[in-house]
N, C-alpha and C positions, 0 to 999 in steps of 0.2 A: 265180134272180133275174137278170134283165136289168139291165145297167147301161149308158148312153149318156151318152158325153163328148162336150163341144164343144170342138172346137179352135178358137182365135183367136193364126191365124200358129204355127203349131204349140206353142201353150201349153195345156196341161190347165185344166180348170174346176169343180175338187174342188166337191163339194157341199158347202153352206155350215157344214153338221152333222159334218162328217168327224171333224174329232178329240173333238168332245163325246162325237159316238158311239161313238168307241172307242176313246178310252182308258181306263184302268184307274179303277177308280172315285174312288180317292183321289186322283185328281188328276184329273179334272174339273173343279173349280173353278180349275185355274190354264192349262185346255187354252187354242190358240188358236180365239178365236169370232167372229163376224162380229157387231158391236156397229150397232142402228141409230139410237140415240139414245146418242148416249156422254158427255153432260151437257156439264161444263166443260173437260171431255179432247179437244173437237173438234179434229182437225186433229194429234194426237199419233201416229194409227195410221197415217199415209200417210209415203210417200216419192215423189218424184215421181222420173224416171230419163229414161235414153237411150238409144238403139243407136247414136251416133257412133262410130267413122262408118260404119257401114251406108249401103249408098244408102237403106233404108226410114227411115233418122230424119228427124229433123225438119228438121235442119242443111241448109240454115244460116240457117234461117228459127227459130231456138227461141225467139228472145225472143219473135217476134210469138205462136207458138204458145202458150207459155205466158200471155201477157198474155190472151189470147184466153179460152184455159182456164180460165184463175181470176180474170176477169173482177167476179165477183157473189161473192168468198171474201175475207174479213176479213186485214187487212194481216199480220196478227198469223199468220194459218195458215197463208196464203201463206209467210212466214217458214217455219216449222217444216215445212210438206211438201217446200220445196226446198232446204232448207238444214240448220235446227237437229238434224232428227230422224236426217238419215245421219252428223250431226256427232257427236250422243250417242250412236249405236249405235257408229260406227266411231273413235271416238277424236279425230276430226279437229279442230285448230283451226277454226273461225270468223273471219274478219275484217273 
């Protein structure tokens, strides 16, 4: 079996199926899956991030970038992909 990866800036691009397909069967249903209608959960599965300071980030232009970016994305997700969601995973206060 042939397998080809694409690299973007040397990051891997696991196939969307990876862990469904193989993990163990009893836990299939709690594998990670690539959801593309995720109902009222929009906006719960991203984190947004940075390479600062890399010269490849965005810095020192981020706001614009991100205004840019999430331009047409509900107050509410905006919220939660650049804030709430690394706030919940990682313990961090909010202010």
């Amino acid at each position: 079996m042939t397998y080809k990866i694409i690299s973007a800036d040397s990051h891997m691009c696991e196939p969307p199926t990876l862990w469904v397909d193989r993990i163990d069967r009893r836990f299939r249903d709690q594998a990670p899956r690539v959801v593309k209608d995720p109902g009222d959960k929009k906006g719960h599965f991203f984190m947004w991030s940075t390479d600062y300071p890399h010269q490849a980030s965005t810095f020192p232009h981020t706001q614009e970038t991100l205004e840019k970016a999430f331009q047409d994305v509900p107050e509410a997700d905006k919220h939660k992909i650049t804030r709430d969601n690394a706030s919940k995973l990682y313990g961090l206060p909010v202010e």
